[in-house]
N, C-alpha and C positions, 0 to 999 in steps of 0.2 A: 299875751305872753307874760309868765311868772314873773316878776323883780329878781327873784333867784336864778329864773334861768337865763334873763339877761346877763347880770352878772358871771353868769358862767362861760357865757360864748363870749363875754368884752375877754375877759381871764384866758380862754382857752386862745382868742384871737391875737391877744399880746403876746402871748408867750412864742406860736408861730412866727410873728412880726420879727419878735426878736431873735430866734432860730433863723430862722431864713436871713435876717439882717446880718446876726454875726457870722455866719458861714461863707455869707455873701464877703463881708468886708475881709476877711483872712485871706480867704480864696483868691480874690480879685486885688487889695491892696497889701497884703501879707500881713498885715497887723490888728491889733484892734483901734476903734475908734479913739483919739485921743482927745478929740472932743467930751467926749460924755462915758467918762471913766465911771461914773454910776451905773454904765447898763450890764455890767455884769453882776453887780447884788442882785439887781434888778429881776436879771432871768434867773438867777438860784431863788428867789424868793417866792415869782410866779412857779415856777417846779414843785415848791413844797408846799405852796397854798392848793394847787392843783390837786397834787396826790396825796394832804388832807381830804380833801374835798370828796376825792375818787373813792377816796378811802371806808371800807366799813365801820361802825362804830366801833366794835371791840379791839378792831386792829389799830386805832389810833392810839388806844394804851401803848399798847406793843413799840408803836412808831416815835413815839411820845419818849419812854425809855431809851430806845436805838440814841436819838439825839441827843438826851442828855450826857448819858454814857459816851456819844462819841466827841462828844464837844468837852466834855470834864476831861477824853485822853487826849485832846487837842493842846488845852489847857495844860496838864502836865509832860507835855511835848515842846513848847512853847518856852515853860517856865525853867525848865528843869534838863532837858534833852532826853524824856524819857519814852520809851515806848517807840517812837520810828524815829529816831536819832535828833539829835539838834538841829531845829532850823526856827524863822520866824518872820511872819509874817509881814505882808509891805502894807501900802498904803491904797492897793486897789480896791479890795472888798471893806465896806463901812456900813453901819456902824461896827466899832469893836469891842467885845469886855476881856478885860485881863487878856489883851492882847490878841486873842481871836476874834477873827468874824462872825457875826452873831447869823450871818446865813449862811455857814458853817452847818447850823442845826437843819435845816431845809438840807444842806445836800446832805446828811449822813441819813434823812428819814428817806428821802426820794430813792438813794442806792441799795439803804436798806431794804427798803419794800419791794425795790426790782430785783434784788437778788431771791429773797426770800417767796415772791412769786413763782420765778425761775424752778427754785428748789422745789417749792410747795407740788406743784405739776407731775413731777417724776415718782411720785407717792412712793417715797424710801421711808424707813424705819427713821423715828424722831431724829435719833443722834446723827447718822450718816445726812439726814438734810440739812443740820446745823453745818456740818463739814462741806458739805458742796456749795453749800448759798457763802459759808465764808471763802472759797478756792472763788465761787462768782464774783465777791465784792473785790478781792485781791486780783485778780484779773482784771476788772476796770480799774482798777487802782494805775495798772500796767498798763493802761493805754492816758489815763487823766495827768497823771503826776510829770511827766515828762514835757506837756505844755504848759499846765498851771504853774510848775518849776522857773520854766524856762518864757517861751513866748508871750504866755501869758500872764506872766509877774502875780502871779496871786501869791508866793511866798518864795523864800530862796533857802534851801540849806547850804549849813557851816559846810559839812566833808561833802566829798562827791565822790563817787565810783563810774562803771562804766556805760551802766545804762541809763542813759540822758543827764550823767550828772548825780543820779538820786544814789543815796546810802540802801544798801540790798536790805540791813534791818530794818528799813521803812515800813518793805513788804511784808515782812516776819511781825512786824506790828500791828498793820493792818488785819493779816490773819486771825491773830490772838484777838484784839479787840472785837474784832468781828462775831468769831466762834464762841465769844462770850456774851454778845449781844442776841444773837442766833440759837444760845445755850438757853436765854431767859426767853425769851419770847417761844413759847414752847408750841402753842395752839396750831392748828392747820389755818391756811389764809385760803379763800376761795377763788379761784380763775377771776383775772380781772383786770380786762384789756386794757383800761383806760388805763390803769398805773402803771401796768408794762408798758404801753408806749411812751408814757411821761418816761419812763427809766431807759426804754430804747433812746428814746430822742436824745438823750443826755450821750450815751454810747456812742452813736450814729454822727453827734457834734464836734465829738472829741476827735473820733475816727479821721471825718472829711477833712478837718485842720491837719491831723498831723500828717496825714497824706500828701496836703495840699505844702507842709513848713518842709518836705522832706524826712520826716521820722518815717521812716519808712517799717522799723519794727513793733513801735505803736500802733501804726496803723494797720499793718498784717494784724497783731491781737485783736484790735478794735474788731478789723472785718468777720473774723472767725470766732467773737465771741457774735457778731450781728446773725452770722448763718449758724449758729447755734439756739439762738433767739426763735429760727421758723423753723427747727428740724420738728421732724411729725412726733416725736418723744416727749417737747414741751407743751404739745395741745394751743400752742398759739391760736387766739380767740378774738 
């Protein structure tokens, strides 16, 4: 066996390890481990080394972009209250630059890619798939934000409204940045299971937690974005 392709299935077997672990521990003890506050960089990091990896050469530009872009509006989200309202970061995800978590950059390429998979699939006219793959990333937005908010301390916002706490311009942020990301990255991406399910597994995590904390309308979206995931229209592969 390859040295690459060992590394691939240690990579692919931690990441599982830790899926199944934190699903495990939410589920069964309601919370995350308080022990080893690191293993949530941990599995955003595996996520994005992964769907690197899965990744085609060309499309890593692409991917490459999404991150920096979404981590520079993190950045002036953080600093400024701008773009999905004021809020700021704790001390779970590390390391941090100017106040964000630097695997931060890992989940904006991992949702990116799974959205724009998503879209690529449906073969619409360029502009109209920038708009779906950004209504798909704003959609998980809808099922993630309301435990990384709240259960899962990854950050807190200043105002709060009615859906879990989060400011509704959040979501109006996450769209624009998105469709802006989605606008530059123009190319078509080729069917490509492996990063769909790194970008399911992500969906599927969030889903079983909030099911399991009582969010019970995060996790309707979650589910209905999963059975969107296999309808026969996506070519799921």
């Amino acid at each position: 066996m390859k040295l690459s392709s060992l590394i691939l299935i240690l990579l692919v077997g931690a990441y599982a390890v830790m899926w199944i672990g934190g699903v495990a521990h939410y589920v069964l003890k309601g919370g995350p481990p308080l022990d080893a506050p690191w293993t949530a960089s941990i599995f955003l990091l595996l996520a994005g080394i992964l769907v690197t990896i899965f990744s085609k050469k060309r499309e890593r530009i692409g991917l490459a972009i999404a991150a920096l872009i979404g981590f520079i509006a993190e950045i002036l989200g953080v600093r400024y209250g701008l773009i999905f309202s004021p809020y700021h970061y704790t001390d779970v995800l590390q390391p941090q630059l100017f106040n964000v978590p630097l695997v931060m950059l890992c989940a904006w390429m991992v949702l990116v890619s799974y959205a724009r998979q998503m879209a690529s699939t449906l073969n619409l006219p360029v502009r109209l798939e920038a708009v779906v793959a950004a209504v798909w990333m704003t959609a998980i937005d809808l099922v993630i934000d309301p435990l990384a908010a709240n259960q899962l301390g990854y950050w807190r916002w200043v105002k709060s409204s009615a859906y879990y706490g989060i400011p509704w311009f959040n979501f109006v942020g996450w769209f624009i940045i998105s469709l802006i990301i989605f606008s530059l990255i123009r190319q078509r991406w080729e069917s490509n299971y492996r990063t769909q399910c790194v970008g399911l597994s992500i969906v599927l995590f969030f889903t079983v937690i909030a099911l399991s904390s009582g969010m019970v309308l995060a996790g309707i979206i979650g589910l209905v974005l999963c059975l969107i995931h296999f309808a026969p229209g996506f070519r799921f592969r």
